[in-house]
N, C-alpha and C positions, 0 to 999 in steps of 0.2 A: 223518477223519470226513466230509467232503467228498462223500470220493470213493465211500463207501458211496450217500450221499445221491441222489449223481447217478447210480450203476447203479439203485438202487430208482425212481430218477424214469422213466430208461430202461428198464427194464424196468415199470413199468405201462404208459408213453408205448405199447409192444408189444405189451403182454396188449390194448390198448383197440382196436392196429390188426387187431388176431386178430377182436374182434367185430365190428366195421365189413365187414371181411373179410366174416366169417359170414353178416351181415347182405346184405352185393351180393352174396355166391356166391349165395343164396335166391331172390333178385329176379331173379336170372337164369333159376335154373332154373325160377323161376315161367311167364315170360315164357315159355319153351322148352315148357314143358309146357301152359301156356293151359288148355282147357277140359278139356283129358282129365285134368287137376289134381282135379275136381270130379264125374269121374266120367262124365262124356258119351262116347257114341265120336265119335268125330273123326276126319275125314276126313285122311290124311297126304299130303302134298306128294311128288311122284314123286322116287327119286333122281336130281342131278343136277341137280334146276331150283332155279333164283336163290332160290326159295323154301326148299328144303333145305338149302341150302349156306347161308342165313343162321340157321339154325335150327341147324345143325352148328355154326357158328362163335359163335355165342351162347351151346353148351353147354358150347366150348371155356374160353370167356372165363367161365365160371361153376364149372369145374374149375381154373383158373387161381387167381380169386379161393380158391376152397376151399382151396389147396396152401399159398398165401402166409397165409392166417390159422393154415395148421399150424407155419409156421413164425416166424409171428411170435408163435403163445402160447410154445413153442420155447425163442423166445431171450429173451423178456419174463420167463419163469419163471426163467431158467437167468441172467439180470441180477439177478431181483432176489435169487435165492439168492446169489448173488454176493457182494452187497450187503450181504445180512444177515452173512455171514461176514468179510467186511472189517469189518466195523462190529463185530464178537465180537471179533477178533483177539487184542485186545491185552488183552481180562480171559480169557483161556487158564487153564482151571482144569482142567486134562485132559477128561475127557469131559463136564463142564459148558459147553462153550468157545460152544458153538452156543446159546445156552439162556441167556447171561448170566451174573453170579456168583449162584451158589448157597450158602447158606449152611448146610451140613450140619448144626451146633448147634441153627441155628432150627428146620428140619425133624425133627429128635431131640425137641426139647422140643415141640412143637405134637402131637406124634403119643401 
């Protein structure tokens, strides 16, 4: 039971780093994008000056952030299914296994 516990725990701990993620990939590419975000035209930086190449490297670090939030919904989802299934295991009713026990009689009568 534990150890269901602690993938469910790791696995949200991962879903929350996927939004965090989310959230600095944005701010980056806010940064990156500045006014032309809002619609203005805007004057771009020549390639190759210190200007571009920090504007390039910011878009980098903002595709970065975006990859690692794909991959931490990923394994935060794929934890806590995990989780749920360890924690089902051991009331194994064939294909009620995932679902918890089922009690066929009550669903007969209730219907």
């Amino acid at each position: 039971m534990a150890t269901s516990k602690i993938l469910k725990l790791l696995g949200a701990t991962f879903i929350f780093l996927s939004i965090v993620s989310s959230l600095l990939s944005n701010r980056y590419n806010s940064i990156v994008m500045g006014e032309a975000a809002l619609g203005a035209a805007v004057y771009g930086y020549p390639k190759g000056t210190p200007e571009w190449d920090q504007k390039v490297e910011i878009r980098n670090l903002a595709d970065v952030w975006f990859s690692a939030g794909l991959v931490f919904a990923f394994l935060g989802l794929l934890l806590e299914v995990a989780g749920v299934f360890i924690a089902n295991s051991g009331t194994s009713k064939g294909r009620n296994s995932v679902f918890g026990d089922f009690d066929e009689d009550h669903w007969n009568s209730t219907r």
